[in-house]
N, C-alpha and C positions, 0 to 999 in steps of 0.2 A: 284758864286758856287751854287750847287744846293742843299737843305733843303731837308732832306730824312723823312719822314715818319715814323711812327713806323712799319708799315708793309714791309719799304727799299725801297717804292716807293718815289721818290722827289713829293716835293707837289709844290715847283716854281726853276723855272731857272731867279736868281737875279729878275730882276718884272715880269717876265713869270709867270704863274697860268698853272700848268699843269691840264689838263684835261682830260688827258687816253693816253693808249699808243694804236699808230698807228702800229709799225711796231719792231720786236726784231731780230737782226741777233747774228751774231757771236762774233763781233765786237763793235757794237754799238746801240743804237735803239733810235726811232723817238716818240715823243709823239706829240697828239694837245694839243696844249695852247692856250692862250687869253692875250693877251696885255692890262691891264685896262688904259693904260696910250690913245692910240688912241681907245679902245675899237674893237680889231680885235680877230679873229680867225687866230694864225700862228700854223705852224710847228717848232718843237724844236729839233735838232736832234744833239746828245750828243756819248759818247764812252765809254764802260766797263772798267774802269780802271784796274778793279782785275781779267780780260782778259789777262794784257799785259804781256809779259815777259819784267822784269827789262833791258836784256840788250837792247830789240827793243822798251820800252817804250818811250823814250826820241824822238825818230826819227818818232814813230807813232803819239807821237800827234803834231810836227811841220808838219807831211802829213796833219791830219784833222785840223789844225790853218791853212794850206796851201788851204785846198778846200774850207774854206770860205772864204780866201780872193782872189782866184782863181775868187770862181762863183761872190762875191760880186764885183768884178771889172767889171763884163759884165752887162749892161742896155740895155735887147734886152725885147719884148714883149714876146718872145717864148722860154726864159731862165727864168729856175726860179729865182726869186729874194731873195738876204738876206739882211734881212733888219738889225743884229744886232750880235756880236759877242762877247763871255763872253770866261771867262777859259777853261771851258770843258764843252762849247756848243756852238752853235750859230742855228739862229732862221730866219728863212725863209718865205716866202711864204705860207700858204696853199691851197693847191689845191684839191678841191672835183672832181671827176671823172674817169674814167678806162687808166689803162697804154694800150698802142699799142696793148700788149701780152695779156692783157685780149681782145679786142676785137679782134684780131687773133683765139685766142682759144673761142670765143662765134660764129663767125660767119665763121668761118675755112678762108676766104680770104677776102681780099678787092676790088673791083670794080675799075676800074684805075683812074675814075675819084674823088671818095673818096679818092683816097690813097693819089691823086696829091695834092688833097687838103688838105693833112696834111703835106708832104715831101717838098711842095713850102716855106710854113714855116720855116720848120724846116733847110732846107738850108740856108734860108735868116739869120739865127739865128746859126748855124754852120758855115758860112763863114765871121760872125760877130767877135766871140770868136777867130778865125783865124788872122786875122786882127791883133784882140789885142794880137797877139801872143800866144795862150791859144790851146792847141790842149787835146780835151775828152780824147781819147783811149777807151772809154767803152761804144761808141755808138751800143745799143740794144734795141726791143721794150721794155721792161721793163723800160726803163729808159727815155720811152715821153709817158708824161701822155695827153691824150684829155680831156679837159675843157666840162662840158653838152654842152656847146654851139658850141664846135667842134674846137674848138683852140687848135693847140697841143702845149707841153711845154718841152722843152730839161731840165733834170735832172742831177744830180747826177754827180757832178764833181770830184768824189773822186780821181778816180786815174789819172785828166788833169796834166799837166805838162808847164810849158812854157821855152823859150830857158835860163830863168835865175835862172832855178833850179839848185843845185848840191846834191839833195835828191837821189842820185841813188846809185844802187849796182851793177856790174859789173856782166853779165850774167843772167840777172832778169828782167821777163816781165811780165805785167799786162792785162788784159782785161777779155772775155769771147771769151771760145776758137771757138764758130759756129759763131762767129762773127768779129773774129780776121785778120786783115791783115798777108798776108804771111811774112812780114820782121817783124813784130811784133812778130810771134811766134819764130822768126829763132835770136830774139834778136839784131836788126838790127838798123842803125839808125833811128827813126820814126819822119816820115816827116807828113803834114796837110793829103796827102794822105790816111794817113791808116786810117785815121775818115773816109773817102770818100769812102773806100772799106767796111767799117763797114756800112754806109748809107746804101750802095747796097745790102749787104746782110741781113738790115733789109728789104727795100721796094721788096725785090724781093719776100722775103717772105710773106710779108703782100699782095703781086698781087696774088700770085702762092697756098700758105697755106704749102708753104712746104720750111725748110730751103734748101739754092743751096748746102750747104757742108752737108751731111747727115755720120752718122754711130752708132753699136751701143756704143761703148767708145770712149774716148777721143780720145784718140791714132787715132783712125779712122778716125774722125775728122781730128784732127789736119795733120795726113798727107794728106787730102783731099785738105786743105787746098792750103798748101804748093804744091803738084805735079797735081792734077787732076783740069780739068775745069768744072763746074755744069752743069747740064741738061739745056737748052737751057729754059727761063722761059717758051715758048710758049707749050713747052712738058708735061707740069703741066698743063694749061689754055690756050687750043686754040682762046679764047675771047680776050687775047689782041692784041695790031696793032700790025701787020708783025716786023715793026722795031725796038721792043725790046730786038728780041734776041740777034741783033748787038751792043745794047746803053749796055747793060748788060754785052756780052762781053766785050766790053770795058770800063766797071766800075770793072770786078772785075779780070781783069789785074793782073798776078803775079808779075808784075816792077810798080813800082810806077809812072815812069814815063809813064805807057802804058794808065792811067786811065785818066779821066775828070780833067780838073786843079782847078776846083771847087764843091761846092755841088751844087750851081745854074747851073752851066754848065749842071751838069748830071739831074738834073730838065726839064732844058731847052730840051735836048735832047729826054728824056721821053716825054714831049711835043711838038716836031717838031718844036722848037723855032728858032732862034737867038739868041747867047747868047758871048756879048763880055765881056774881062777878064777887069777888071779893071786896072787901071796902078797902083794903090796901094794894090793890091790883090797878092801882089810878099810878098807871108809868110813865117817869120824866120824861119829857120830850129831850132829843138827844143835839149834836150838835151833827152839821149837816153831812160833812164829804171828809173824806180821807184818801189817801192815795198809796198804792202799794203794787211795785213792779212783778210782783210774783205772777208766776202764768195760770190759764185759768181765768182771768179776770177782763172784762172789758174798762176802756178810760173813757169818759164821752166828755168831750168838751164840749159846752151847751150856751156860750158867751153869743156867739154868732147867730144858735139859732134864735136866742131871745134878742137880741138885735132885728132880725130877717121878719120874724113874728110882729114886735113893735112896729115898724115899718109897712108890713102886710096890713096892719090893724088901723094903723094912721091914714091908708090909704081908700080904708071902708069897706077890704074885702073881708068875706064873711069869716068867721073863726069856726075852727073846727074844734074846739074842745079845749081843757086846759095842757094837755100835753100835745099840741099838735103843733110845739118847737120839738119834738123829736125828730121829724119827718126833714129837718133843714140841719143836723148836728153835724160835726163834724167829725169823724168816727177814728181811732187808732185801736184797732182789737190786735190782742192775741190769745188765739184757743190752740187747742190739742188738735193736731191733722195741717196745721200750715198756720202763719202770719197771714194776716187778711187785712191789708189798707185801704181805705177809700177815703174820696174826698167828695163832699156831697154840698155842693156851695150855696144849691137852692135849697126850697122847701119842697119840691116835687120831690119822691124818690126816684133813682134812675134816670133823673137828669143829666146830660153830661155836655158837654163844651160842642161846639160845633166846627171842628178844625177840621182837615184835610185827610179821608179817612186810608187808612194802611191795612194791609190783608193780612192774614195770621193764618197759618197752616200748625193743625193738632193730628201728632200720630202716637196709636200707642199699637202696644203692643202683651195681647194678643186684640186685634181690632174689635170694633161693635164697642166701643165704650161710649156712653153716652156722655157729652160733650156741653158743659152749663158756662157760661161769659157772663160774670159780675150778679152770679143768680139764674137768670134766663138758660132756658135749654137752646143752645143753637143747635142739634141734629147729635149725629152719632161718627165716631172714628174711623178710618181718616175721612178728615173735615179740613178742606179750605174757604175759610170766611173774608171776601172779598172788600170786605168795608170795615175797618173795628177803630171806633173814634179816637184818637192818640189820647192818652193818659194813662191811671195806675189801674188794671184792671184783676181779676182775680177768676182764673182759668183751675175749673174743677172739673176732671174725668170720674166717673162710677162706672162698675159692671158688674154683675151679681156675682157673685162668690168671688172676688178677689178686692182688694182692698181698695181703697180709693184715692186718690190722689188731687191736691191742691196748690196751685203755685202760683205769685202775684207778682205783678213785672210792669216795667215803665214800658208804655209805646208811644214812640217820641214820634212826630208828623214828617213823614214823606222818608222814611229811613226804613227800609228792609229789614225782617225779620229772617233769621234760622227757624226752620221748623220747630215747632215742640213736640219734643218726644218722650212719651211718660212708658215706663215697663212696670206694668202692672203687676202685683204678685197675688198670688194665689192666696185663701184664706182656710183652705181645706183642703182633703185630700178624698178622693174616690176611691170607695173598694168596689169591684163585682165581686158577688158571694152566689155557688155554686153548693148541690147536695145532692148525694147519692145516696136513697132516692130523693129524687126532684118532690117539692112541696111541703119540705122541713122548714121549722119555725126557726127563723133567725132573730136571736135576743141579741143587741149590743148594747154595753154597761146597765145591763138588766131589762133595758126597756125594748117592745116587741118594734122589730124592725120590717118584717112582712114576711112572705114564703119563697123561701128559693127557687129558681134561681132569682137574684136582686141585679140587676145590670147596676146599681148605681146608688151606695150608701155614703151621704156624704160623712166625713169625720172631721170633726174638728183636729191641730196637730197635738201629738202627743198621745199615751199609750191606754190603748182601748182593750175591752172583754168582750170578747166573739163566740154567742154559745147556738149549734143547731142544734136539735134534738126535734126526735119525732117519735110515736107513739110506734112501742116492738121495739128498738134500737137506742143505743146507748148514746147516749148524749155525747156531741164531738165541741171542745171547747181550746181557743187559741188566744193569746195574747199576741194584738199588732201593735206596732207602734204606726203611728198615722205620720205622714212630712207632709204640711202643703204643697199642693202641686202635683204630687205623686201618685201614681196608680196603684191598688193592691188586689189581688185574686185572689181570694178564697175557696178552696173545695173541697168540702169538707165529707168525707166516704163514712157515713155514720155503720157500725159493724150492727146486724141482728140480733138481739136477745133469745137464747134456746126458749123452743116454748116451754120444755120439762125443764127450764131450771124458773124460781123466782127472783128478776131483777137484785141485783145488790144497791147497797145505797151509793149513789158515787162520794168516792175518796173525796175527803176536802184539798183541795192543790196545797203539794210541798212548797211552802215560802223558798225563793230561788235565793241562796245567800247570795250578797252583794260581793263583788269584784272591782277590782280597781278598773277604770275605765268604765265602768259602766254608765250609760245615759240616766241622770236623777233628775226629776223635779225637785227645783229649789221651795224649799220649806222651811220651816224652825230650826228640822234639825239640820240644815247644809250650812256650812261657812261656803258662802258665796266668793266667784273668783275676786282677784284684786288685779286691775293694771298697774305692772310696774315697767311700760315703759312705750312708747309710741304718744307720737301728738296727737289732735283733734284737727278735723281738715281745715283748711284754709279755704279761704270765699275766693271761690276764682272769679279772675278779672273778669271774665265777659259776661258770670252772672251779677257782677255789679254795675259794671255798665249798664246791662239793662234792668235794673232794680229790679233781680228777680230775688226773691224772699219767700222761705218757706220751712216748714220742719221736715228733718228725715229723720224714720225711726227706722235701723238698720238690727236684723236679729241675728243672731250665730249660736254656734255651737262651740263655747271652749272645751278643750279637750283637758283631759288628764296631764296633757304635756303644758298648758296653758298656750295653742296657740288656738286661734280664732278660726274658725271653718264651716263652712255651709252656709255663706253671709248671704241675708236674701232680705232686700227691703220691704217691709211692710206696713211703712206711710213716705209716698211719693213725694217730692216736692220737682218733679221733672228730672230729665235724664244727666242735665248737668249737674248739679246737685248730688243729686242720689250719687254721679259717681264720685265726686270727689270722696266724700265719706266713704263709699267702700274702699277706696283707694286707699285712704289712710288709716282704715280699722284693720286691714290686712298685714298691716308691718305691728300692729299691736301684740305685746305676749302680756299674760298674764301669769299670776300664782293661779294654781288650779285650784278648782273648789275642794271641798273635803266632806265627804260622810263617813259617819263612823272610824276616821280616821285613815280611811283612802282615799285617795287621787279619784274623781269622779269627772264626769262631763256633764255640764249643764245648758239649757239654752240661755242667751242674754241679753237684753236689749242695749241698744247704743241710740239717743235721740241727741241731734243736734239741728239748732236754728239757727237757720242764715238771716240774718235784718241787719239791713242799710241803720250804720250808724253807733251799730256795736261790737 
């Protein structure tokens, strides 16, 4: 068991030495440790106990006893390893390097021949765990980390299963819904297939930069899923060979049986290979549903819609397919960016009750945000919509370059609403960049930015390399640090090179020693801060009254002194919301972090979710 701190942080898991925490969900959270017995660096990853509800306690931690000894039975080079298993932990692998989805979102697509050489792997190690009768359900990029050396590693067995579970709930499925096979959402029996439809629609994404099933809510999704087939990859990236659109089609197959019979298979296919099945590649069928409250995950409850389906069928109207009870489910999602509720009683999507309609006034701020109700775009900010049918609806603002914001809320018949009002935050920062003379080459972090003067370079936050240089003149180079939001000027007065002398090589930059206070990115080597002392907000009354529910991810700057500063949210859930959290992350101190043995400043995220009920 694990030895808590006075600050409620464990300081070891049994001989684990904890040494910061990695990652905090809903659920459960991951720290790094150290093993003094081999002297290793592992990962520790443990459960909220004062999370569970009493009566799904007992069954959630035989799930999390269940995924350690799930992944600990698999010895692939490409699956993570655990190497040790306590009460309420067990201890893994650590792995330093970016999941799929960060390098998705740093370089927006993959090159086919980089991708193969992550997805040849990651087959070989997918139709391993198969074998052993182990089937994922939750294959996403998020969950295959790339090694620096370019090895990827399949992840996260939480919600696998194998044919000798009886951990299930009748009408209960797990996974991620842009990633989900069609009989998985429709609650179906899930065969090795649906990992293999999950494969395809990560590497499609990782060729193309865009998921195949697109919308803006779940709902859209998930019926995408089930009825519609995705844009052909080639339609995204004319750069890959002609015959992907066909291997593709036929990986992401609405019948299980229409797809690849392995993950090599569709590897092979990807590569114009040959690729025969093995004689012992014939995989148990497994057992159907399991349930697991971590976030991330969709729950579909599908009783009603086969109900509404049998009913519809009895009646003589036409059937649209075998998954077209998805279209009548009854949905409780929670993803990353806000809680998303609905209730969907018919089969039509976007059905809703015919009561007595109430007006909904949206402002944000800075305005022009465009403005979507339960999916649909109704116009752009400020927006008053004069009619919006009473029920649970899910109000999302967007605006290019600052973050987006989602917030789901009861609208009860004939009862006035307060405004909503979202403050949008910025996701960037803007420089103008200026040179003397005018039509120097601006490089930033090595790559060519255009010729000066630039009115307008966007940056991402955090500390960037700024080099002019132009032909006769000595190269002028600066480090900025970028703050969303913030403006920067650069002018950069490049000096002339004598024509009777010959250029020198420029100096390599003096490494600037580190000083206490100074701004670090958290890394390996930072002991990240610790709170020792401040609550988490309280759900204020009037956003429960009107069941509003949603995530806030709030960032700051702890200082060398451990208090919290610079706090700017950057996922919305509306302005009520959002302040209560900052309200109460401002009275928070922490221990400051530490590099090389000084007091440093890091940035931090803080997420917290408001949901009726918990």
């Amino acid at each position: 068991m694990s030895r808590p701190l006075a600050s409620g942080n464990p300081e070891k898991f049994g001989r684990y030495e904890v040494e910061g925490l990695i990652g905090d969900g809903a659920m459960g959270r991951v720290y790094r440790g150290f093993d003094p017995l081999v002297r290793r660096a592992v990962a520790i990853k443990t459960f909220k106990a004062d999370n569970l509800d009493p009566k799904t306690a007992e069954d959630f931690v035989k799930r999390f006893s269940r995924e350690a000894q799930l992944a600990g039975a698999l010895s692939h080079p490409h699956i993570v390893s655990i190497f040790d298993v306590g009460d309420d932990y067990f201890v893994m692998e650590f792995l330093e390097g970016k999941t799929l989805q960060d390098l998705i979102q740093e370089k927006g697509k993959l090159d086919a021949k980089d991708a193969l050489k992550l997805f040849a792997p990651i087959a070989d190690a997918l139709d391993y765990a198969h074998k052993k009768g182990v089937i994922h359900r939750d294959i996403k990029p998020g969950n295959i980390m790339v090694l620096p050396d370019g090895r990827p590693k399949l992840m996260d067995f939480g919600v696998a299963h194998t044919e000798s579970s009886n951990m299930t709930k009748a009408g209960e499925v797990l996974g991620s819904p842009s990633y989900m096979a069609p009989e998985q959402i429709a609650g179906e029996e899930i065969t090795t297939r649906a990992d293999l439809f999950s494969l395809a629609t990560v590497a499609y994404q990782t060729l193309t930069g865009q998921k195949p099933f697109q919308g803006a809510t779940v709902t859209t999704v998930i019926y995408r899923v089930v009825h519609e087939d995705p844009p052909p990859p080639r339609q995204w990236n004319d750069t890959l060979p002609a015959h992907y659109d066909d291997v593709f089609r036929k990986a992401l197959s609405k019948t299980p049986a229409g797809r690849y019979p392995t993950a090599q298979a569709f590897t092979a296919a990807l590569e114009l290979r040959a690729f025969e099945l093995d004689s012992d590649a014939a995989f148990r069928p497994p057992i159907r549903k399991v349930q697991d409250p971590a976030d991330e995950t969709v729950t579909v409850e599908i009783q009603a819609a086969r109900e509404k389906a049998a009913t519809t069928r009895a009646a003589g109207s036409p059937a649209k397919g075998p998954w077209a009870v998805a279209a009548a489910v009854v949905l409780v999602v929670a993803v990353a960016g806000g809680l998303w509720l609905a209730r969907r009683p018919t089969a039509a999507l976007g059905a809703s009750p015919s009561p007595a309609p109430t007006g909904l006034r949206i402002e944000t701020d800075p305005a022009g945000a465009t403005v979507s109700i339960d999916g649909k775009e109704a116009g752009v900010s400020p927006l008053t919509i004069p009619s919006v049918a009473p029920g649970l609806r899910t109000v999302r603002v967007a605006r290019d370059g600052y973050a987006s914001a989602e917030l789901s809320l009861e609208i009860a018949a004939d009862a006035p609403l307060a405004p909503l009002r979202f403050s949008l935050q910025p996701t960037e920062a803007k420089a103008a960049i200026m040179s003397d003379p005018p039509g120097a080459s601006v490089i930033v972090d090595g790559r060519e930015a255009g010729k000066a003067p630039l009115a307008e370079v966007r940056l991402s936050p955090g500390i960037h390399d700024v080099r002019v240089q132009a032909a006769g003149y000595r190269p002028w180079r600066q480090r900025v640090e970028a703050l969303a939001g913030r403006a920067i000027t650069l002018d950069a007065k490049l000096a002339a090179i004598p024509a009777e002398r010959k250029p020198s090589p420029e100096p390599e930059p003096t490494p600037v020693p580190l000083k206490e206070g100074d701004l670090v990115e958290l890394g390996a080597d930072v002991i990240p801060p610790k709170r020792i002392s401040g609550e988490t907000a309280s759900y204020p009354a009037r956003a429960q009254k009107a069941h509003m529910q949603g995530l806030v991810v709030v960032e700051m700057i702890v200082t060398e002194k451990g208090e919290p500063t610079g706090l700017r949210v950057i996922e919305s859930a509306g302005e009520v919301l959002d302040q209560a959290v900052l309200d109460a992350v401002k009275t928070w101190r922490f221990e400051p972090a530490q590099k090389q043995g000084l007091k440093v400043r890091v940035r931090w995220p803080v997420r917290q979710r408001f949901q009726i009920g918990r």
